[in-house]
C-alpha positions as CSV (number, residue, x, y, z in Angstrom):
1,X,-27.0,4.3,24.7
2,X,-29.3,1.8,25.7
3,X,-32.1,-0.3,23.2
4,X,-34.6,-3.3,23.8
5,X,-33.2,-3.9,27.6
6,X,-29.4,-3.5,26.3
7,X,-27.3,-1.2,27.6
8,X,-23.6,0.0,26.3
9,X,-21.5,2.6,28.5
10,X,-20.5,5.5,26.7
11,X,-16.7,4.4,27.7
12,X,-17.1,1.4,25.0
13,X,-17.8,3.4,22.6
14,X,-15.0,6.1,23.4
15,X,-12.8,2.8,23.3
16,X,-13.8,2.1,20.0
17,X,-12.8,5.8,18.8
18,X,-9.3,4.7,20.6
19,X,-9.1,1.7,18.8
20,X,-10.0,3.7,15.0
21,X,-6.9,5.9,16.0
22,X,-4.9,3.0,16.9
23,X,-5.8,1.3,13.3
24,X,-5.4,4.6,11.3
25,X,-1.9,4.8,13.1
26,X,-0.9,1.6,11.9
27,X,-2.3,2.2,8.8
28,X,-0.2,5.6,8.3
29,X,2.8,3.5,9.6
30,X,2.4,0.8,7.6
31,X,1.8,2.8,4.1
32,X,5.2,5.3,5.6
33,X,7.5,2.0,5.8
34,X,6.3,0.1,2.8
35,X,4.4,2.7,0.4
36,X,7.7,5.3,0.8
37,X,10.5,3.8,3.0
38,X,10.7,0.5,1.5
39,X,9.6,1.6,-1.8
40,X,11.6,4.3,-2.6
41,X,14.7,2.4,-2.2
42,X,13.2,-0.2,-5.0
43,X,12.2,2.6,-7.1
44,X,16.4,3.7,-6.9
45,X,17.0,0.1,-8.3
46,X,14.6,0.1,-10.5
47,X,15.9,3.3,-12.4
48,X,19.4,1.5,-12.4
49,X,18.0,-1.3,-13.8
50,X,16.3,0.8,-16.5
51,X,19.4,2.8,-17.1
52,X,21.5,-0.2,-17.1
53,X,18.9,-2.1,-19.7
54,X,19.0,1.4,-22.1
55,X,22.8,1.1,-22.5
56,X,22.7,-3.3,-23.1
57,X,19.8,-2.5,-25.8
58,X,21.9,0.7,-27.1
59,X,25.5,-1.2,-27.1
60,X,22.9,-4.3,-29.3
61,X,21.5,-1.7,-31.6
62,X,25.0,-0.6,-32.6
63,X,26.7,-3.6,-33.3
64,X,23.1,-4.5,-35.4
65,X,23.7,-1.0,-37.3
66,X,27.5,-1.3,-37.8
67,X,26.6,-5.1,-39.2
68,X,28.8,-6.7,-36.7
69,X,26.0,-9.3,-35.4
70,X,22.6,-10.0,-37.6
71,X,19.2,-8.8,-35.5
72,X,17.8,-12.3,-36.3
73,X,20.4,-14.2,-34.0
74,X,19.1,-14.3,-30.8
75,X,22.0,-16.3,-29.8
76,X,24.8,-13.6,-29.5
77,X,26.5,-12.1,-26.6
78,X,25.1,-8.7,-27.2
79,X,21.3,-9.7,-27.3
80,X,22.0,-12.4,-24.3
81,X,22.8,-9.5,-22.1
82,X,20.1,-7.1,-23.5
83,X,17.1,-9.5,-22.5
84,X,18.2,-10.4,-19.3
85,X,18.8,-6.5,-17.9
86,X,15.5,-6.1,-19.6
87,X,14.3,-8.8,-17.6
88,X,16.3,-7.6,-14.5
89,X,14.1,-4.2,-15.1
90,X,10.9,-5.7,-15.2
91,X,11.6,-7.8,-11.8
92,X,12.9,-4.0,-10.1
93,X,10.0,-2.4,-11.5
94,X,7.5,-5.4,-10.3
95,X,9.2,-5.0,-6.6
96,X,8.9,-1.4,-6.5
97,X,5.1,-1.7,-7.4
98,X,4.8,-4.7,-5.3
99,X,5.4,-2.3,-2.0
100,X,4.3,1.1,-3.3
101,X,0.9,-1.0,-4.0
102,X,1.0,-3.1,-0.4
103,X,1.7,0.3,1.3
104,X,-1.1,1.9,0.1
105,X,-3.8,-0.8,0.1
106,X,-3.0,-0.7,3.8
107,X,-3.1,2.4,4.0
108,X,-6.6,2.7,2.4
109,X,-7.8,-1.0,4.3
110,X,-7.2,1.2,7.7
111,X,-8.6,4.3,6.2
112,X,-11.9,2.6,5.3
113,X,-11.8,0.6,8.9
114,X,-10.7,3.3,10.9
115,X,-13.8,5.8,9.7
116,X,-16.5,3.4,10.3
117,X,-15.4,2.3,13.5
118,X,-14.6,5.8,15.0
119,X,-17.5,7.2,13.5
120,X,-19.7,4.5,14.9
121,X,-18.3,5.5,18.2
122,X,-18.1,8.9,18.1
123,X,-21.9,9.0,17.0
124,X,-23.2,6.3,19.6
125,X,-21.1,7.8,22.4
126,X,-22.1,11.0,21.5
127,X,-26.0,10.3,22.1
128,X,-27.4,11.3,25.4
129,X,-28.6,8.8,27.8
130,X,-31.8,8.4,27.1
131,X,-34.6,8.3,30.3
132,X,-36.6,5.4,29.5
133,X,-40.5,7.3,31.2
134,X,-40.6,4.8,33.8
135,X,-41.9,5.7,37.2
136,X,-40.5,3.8,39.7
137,X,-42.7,4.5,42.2
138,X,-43.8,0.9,43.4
């Protein structure tokens, strides 16, 4: 393609296709190792974490019910270990969104940079040379 005196090979622009594969590749990695490797393993703890939380607040509720502790003291045993694997859910759950979110930002980042760039390419290195109607007959 060539425009105002400058003039870019077609293999430039078939390198810039290349390169939209190369960054959709890594995208697609990158969202497989974080948005579904890496994330599914936190999602594991995270259900532990919730399943560990329901029986603290559970085991709580029934010594509130029986009237072995008063709900109002926040300083017993029982409601010591119910906030804190309440709070140890809420860090699992904020880790397992922290990847699934990272994986697929990059994914959509290289999506979005990937499509521009290759279609660019494909369009401009698509184009016929053009002939410029110049005689060069001197």
């Amino acid at each position: 393609m060539s425009g105002h005196g400058n003039d870019v090979a077609n293999s430039i622009w078939l390198r810039a296709i290349m390169m939209a594969g190369l960054i959709l590749t890594i995208g697609v990695a990158g969202f497989a190792v974080l948005g579904v490797g890496i994330a599914d393993q936190k999602h594991h703890t995270w259900e532990d974490e919730h399943h560990h939380y329901d029986d603290a607040k559970e085991e709580w509720q029934e010594a509130v019910a029986a009237g072995t502790i008063s709900g109002e003291d926040h300083d017993t045993e029982l409601y010591i270990a119910k906030e804190e694997a309440h709070n140890d859910e809420v860090a699992a759950h904020l880790s397992y969104l922290t990847y699934r979110v990272a994986g697929m930002t990059m994914l959509f980042l290289t999506v979005g940079y990937a499509s521009f760039i290759g279609l660019g390419g494909f369009l401009n290195a698509s184009k016929p040379k053009g002939d410029d109607h110049h005689d060069d007959h001197g």
